[in-house]
Biopython code that builds the backbone (N, CA, C, O; Angstrom):
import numpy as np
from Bio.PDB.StructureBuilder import StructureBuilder

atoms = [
    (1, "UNK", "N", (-207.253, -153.537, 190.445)),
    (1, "UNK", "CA", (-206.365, -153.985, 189.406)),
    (1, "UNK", "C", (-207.134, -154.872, 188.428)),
    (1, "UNK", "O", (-208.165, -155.398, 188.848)),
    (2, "UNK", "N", (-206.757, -155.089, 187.208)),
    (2, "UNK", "CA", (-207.326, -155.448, 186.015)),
    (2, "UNK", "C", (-207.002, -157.339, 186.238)),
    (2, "UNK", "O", (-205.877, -157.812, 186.400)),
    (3, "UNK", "N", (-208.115, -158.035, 186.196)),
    (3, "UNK", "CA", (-207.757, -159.481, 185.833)),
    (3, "UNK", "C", (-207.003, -159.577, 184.848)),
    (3, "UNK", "O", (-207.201, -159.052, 183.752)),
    (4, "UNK", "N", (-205.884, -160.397, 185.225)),
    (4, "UNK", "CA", (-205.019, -160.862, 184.045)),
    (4, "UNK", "C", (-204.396, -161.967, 183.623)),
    (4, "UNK", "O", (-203.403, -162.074, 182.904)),
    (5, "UNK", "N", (-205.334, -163.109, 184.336)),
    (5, "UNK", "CA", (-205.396, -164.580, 183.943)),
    (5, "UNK", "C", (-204.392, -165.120, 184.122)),
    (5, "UNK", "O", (-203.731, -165.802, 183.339)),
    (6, "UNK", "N", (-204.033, -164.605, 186.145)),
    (6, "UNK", "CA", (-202.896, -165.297, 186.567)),
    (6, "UNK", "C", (-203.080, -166.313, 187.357)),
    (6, "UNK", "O", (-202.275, -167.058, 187.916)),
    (7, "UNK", "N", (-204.527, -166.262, 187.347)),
    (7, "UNK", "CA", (-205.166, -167.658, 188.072)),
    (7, "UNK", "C", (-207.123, -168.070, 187.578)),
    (7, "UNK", "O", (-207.870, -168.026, 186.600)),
    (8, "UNK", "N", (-207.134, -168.431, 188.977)),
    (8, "UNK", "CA", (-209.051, -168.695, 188.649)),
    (8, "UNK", "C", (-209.343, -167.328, 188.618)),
    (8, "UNK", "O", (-209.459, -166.804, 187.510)),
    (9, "UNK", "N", (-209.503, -166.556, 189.774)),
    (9, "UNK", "CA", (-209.845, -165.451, 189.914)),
    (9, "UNK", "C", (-208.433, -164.404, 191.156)),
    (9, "UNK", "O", (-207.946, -164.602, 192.269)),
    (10, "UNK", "N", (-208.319, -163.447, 190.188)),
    (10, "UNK", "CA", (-207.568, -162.829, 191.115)),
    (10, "UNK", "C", (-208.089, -162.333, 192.683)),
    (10, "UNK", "O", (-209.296, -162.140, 192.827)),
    (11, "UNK", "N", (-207.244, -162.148, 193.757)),
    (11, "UNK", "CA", (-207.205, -161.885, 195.032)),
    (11, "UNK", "C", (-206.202, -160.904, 195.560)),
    (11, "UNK", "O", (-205.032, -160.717, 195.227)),
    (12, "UNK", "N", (-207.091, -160.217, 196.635)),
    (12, "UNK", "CA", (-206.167, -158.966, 196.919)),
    (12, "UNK", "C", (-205.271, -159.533, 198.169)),
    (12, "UNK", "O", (-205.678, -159.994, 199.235)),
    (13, "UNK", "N", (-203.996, -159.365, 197.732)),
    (13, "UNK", "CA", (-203.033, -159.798, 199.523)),
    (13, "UNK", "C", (-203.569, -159.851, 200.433)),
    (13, "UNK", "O", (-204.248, -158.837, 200.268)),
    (14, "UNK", "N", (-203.867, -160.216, 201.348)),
    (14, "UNK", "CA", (-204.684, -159.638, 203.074)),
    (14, "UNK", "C", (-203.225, -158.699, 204.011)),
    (14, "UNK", "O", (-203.037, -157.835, 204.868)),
    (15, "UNK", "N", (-202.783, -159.267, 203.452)),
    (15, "UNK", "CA", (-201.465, -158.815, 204.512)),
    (15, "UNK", "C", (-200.844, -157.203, 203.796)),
    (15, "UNK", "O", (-200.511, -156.208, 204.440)),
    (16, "UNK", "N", (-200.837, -157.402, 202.110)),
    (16, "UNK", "CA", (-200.480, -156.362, 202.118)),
    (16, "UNK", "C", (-201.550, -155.067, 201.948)),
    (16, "UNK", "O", (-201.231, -153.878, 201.946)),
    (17, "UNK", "N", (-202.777, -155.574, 201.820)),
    (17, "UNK", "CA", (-203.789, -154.775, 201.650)),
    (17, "UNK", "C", (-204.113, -154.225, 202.807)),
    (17, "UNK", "O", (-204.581, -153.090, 202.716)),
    (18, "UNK", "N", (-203.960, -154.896, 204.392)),
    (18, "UNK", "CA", (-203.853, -154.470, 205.248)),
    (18, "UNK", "C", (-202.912, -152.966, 205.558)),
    (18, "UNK", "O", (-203.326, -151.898, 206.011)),
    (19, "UNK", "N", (-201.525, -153.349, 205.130)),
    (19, "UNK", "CA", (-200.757, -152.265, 204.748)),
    (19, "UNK", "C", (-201.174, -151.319, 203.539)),
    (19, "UNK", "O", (-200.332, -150.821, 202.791)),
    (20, "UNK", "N", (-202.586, -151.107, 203.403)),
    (20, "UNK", "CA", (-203.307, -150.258, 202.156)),
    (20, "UNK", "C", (-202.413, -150.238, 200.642)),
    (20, "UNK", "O", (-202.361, -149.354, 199.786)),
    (21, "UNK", "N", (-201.799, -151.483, 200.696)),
    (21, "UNK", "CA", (-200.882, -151.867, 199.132)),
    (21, "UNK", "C", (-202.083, -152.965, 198.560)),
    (21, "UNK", "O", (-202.532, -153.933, 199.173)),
    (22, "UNK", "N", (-202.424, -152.524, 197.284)),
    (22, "UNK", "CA", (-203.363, -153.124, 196.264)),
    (22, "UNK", "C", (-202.341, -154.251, 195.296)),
    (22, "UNK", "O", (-201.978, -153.978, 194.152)),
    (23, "UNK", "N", (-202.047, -155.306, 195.889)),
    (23, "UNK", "CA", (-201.451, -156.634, 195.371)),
    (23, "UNK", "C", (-202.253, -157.708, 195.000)),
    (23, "UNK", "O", (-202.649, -158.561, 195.794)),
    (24, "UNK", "N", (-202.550, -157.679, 193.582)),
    (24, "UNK", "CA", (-203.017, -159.064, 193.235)),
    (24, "UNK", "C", (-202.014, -160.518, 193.616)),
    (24, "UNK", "O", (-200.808, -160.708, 193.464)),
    (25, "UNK", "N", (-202.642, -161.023, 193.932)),
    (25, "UNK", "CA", (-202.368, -162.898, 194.205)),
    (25, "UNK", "C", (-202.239, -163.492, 192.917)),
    (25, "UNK", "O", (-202.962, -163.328, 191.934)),
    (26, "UNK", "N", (-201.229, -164.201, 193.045)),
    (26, "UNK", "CA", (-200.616, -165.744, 192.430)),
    (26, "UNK", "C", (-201.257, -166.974, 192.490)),
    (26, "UNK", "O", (-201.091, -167.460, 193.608)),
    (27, "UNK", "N", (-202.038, -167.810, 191.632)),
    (27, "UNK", "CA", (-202.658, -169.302, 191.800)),
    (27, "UNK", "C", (-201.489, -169.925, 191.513)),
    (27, "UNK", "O", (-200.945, -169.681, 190.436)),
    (28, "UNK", "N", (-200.824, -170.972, 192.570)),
    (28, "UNK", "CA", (-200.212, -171.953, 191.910)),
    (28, "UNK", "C", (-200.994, -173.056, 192.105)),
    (28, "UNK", "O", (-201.368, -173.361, 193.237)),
    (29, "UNK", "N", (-201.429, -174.005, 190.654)),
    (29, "UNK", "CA", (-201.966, -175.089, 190.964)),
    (29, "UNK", "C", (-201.839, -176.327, 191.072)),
    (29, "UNK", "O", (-202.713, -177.184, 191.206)),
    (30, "UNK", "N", (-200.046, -176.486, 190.977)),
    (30, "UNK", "CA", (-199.874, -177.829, 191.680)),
    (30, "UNK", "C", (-200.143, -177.788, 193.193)),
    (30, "UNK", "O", (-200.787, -178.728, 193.659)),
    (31, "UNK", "N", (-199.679, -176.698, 194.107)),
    (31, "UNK", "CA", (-200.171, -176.673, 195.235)),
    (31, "UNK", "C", (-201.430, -176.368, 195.740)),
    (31, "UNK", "O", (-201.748, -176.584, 196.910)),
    (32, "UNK", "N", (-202.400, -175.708, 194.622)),
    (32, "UNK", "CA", (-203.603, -175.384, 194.702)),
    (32, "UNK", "C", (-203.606, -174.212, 195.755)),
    (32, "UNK", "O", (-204.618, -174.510, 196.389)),
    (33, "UNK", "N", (-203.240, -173.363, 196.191)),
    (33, "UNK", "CA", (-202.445, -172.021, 196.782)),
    (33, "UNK", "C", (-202.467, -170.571, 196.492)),
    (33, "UNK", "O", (-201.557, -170.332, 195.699)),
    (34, "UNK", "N", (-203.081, -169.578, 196.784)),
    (34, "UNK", "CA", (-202.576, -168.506, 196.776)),
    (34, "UNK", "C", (-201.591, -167.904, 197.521)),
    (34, "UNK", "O", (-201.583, -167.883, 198.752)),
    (35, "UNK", "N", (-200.227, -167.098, 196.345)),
    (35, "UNK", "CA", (-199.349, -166.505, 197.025)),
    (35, "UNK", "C", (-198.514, -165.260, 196.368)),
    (35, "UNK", "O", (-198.441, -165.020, 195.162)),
    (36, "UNK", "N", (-197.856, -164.464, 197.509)),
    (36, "UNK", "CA", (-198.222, -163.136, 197.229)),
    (36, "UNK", "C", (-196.485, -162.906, 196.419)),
    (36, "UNK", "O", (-195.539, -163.666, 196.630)),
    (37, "UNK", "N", (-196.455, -161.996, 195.736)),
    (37, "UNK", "CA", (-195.205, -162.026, 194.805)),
    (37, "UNK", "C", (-194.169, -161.007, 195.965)),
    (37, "UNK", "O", (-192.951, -161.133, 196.098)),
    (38, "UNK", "N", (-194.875, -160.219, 196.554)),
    (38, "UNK", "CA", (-193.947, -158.891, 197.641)),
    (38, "UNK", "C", (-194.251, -159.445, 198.644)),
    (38, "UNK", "O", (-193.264, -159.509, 199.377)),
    (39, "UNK", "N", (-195.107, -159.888, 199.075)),
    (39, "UNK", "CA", (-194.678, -160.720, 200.589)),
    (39, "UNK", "C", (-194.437, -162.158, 200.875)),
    (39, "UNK", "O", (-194.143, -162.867, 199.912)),
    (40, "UNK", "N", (-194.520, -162.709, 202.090)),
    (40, "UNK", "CA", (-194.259, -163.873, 202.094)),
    (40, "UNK", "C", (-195.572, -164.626, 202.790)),
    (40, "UNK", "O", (-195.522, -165.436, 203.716)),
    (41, "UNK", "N", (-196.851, -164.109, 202.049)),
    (41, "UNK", "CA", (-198.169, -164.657, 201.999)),
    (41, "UNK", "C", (-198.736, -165.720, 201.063)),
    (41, "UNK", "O", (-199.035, -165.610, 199.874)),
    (42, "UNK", "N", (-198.832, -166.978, 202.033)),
    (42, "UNK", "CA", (-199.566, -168.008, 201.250)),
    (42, "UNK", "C", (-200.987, -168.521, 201.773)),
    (42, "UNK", "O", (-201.305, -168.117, 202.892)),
    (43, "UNK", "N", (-201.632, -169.128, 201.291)),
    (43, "UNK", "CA", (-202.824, -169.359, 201.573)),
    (43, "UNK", "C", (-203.909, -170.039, 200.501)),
    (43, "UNK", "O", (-204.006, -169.726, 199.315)),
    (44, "UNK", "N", (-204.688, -171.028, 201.189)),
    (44, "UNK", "CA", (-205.813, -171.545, 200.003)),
    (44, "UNK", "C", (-207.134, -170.790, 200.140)),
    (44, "UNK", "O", (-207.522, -170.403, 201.242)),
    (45, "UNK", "N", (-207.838, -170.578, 198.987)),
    (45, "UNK", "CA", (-208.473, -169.493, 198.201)),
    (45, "UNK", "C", (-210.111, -169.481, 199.611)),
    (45, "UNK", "O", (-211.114, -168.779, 199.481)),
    (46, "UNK", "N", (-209.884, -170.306, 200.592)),
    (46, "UNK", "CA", (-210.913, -170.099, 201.528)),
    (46, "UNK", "C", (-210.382, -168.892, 202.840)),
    (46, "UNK", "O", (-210.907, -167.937, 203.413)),
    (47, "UNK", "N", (-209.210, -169.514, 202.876)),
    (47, "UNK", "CA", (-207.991, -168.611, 204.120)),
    (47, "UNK", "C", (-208.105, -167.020, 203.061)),
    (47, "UNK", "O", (-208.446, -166.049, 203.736)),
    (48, "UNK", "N", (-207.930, -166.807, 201.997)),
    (48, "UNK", "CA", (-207.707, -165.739, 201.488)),
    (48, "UNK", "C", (-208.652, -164.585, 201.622)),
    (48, "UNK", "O", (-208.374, -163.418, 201.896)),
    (49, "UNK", "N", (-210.327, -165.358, 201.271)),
    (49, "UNK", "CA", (-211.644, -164.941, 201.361)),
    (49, "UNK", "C", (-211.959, -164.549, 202.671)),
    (49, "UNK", "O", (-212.638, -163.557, 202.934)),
    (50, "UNK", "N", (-211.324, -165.554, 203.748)),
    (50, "UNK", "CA", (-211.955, -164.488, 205.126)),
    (50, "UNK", "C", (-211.049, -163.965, 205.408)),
    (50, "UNK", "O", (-211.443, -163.025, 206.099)),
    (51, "UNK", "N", (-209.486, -163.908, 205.308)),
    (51, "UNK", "CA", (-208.570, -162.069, 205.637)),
    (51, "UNK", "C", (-208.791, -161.276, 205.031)),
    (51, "UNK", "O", (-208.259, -160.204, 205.319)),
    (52, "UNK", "N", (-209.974, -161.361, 203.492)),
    (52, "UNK", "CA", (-209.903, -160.185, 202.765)),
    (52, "UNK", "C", (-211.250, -159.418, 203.589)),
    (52, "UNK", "O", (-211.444, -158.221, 203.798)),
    (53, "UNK", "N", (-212.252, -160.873, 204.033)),
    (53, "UNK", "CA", (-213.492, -160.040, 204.488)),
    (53, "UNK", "C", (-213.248, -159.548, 206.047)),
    (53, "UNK", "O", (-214.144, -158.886, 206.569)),
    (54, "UNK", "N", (-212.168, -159.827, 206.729)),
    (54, "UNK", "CA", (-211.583, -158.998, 207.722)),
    (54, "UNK", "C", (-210.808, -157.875, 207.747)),
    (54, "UNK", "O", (-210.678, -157.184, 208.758)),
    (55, "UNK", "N", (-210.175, -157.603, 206.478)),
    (55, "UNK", "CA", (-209.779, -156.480, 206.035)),
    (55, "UNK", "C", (-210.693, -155.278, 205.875)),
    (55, "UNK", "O", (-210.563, -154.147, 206.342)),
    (56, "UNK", "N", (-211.835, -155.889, 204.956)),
    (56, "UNK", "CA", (-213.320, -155.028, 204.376)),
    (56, "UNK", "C", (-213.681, -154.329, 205.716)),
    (56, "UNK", "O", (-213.881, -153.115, 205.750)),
    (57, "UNK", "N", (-213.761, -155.112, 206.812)),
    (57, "UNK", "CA", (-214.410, -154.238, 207.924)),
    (57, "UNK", "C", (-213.694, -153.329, 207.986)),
    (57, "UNK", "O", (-214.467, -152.376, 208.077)),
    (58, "UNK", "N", (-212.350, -152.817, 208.006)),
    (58, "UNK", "CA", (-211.975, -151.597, 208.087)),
    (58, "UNK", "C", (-212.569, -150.345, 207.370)),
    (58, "UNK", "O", (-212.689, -149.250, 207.919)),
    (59, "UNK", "N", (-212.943, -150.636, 206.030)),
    (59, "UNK", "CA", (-213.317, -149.727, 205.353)),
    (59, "UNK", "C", (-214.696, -149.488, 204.872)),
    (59, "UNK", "O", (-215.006, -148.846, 203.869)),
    (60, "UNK", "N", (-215.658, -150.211, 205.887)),
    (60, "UNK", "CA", (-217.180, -150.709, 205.752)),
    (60, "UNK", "C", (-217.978, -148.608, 205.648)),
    (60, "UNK", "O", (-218.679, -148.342, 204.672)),
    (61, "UNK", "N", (-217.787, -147.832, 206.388)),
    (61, "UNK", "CA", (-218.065, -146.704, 206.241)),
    (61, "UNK", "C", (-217.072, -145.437, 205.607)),
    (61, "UNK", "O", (-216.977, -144.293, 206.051)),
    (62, "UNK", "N", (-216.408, -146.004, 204.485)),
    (62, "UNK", "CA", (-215.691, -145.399, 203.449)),
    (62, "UNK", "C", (-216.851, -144.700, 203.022)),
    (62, "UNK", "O", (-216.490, -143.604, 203.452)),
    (63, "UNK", "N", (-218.065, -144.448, 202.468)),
    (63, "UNK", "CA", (-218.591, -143.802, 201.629)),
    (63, "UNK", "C", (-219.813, -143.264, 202.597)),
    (63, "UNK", "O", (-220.773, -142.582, 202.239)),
    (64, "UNK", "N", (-219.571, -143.668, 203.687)),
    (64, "UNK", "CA", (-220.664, -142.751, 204.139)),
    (64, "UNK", "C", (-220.232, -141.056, 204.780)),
    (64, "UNK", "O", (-219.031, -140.878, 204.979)),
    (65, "UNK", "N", (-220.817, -140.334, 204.966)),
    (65, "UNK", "CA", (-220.840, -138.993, 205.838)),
    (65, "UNK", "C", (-221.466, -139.088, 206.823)),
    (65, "UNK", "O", (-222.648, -139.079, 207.164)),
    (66, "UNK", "N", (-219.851, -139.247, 207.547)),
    (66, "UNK", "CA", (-220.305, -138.983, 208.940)),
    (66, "UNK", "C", (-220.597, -137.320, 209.708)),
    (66, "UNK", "O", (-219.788, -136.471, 209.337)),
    (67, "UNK", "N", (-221.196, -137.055, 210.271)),
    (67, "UNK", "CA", (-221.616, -135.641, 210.424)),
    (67, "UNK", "C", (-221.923, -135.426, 211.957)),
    (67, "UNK", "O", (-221.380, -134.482, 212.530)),
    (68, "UNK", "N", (-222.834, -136.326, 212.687)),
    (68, "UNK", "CA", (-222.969, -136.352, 214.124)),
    (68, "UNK", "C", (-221.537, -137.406, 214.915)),
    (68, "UNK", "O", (-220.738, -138.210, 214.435)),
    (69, "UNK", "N", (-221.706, -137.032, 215.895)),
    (69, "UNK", "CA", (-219.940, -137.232, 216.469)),
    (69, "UNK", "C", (-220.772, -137.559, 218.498)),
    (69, "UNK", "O", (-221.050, -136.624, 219.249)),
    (70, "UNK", "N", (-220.904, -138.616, 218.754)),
    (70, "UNK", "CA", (-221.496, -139.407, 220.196)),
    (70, "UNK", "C", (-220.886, -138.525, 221.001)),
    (70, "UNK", "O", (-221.686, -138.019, 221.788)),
    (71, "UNK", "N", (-219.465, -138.031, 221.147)),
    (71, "UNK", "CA", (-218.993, -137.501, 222.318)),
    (71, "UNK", "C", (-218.690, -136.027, 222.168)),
    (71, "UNK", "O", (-217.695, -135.583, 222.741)),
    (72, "UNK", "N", (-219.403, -135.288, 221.502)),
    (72, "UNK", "CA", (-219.564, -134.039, 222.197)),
    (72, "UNK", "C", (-220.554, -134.117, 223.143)),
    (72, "UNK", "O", (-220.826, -133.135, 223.833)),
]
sb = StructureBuilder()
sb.init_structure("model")
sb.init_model(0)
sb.init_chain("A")
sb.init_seg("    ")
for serial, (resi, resn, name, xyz) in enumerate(atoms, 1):
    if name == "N":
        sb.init_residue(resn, " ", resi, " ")
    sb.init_atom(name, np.array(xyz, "f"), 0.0, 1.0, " ", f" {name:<3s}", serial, name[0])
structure = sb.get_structure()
């Protein structure tokens, strides 16, 4: 999704990206907070960075070809 200067830097949900939904994050900065507009995900911009890089492992061999297969 396109930055659109709804905060410092936009962030993808963890929760709903988990559910493979592409949701940019909300900065509110009196609370200094990211939070999600469709779920009921909040979090500060350190909590956000490691569910997104726990998310990433799911999709770490998206672009490779896999071709050999261990258990035949």
């Amino acid at each position: 999704m396109a930055q659109s200067g709804k905060g410092k830097l936009n962030y993808r949900c963890p929760s709903c990206f988990m559910r493979d939904l592409d949701i940019d994050m909300f900065y509110d900065k009196e609370k200094d907070e990211y939070y999600c507009i469709r779920c009921q995900y909040t979090g500060n911009e350190k909590d956000v960075l490691e569910k997104n890089e726990m998310v990433r492992f799911r999709y770490r061999a998206m672009t490779e070809r896999i071709t050999k297969f261990d258990f035949d």
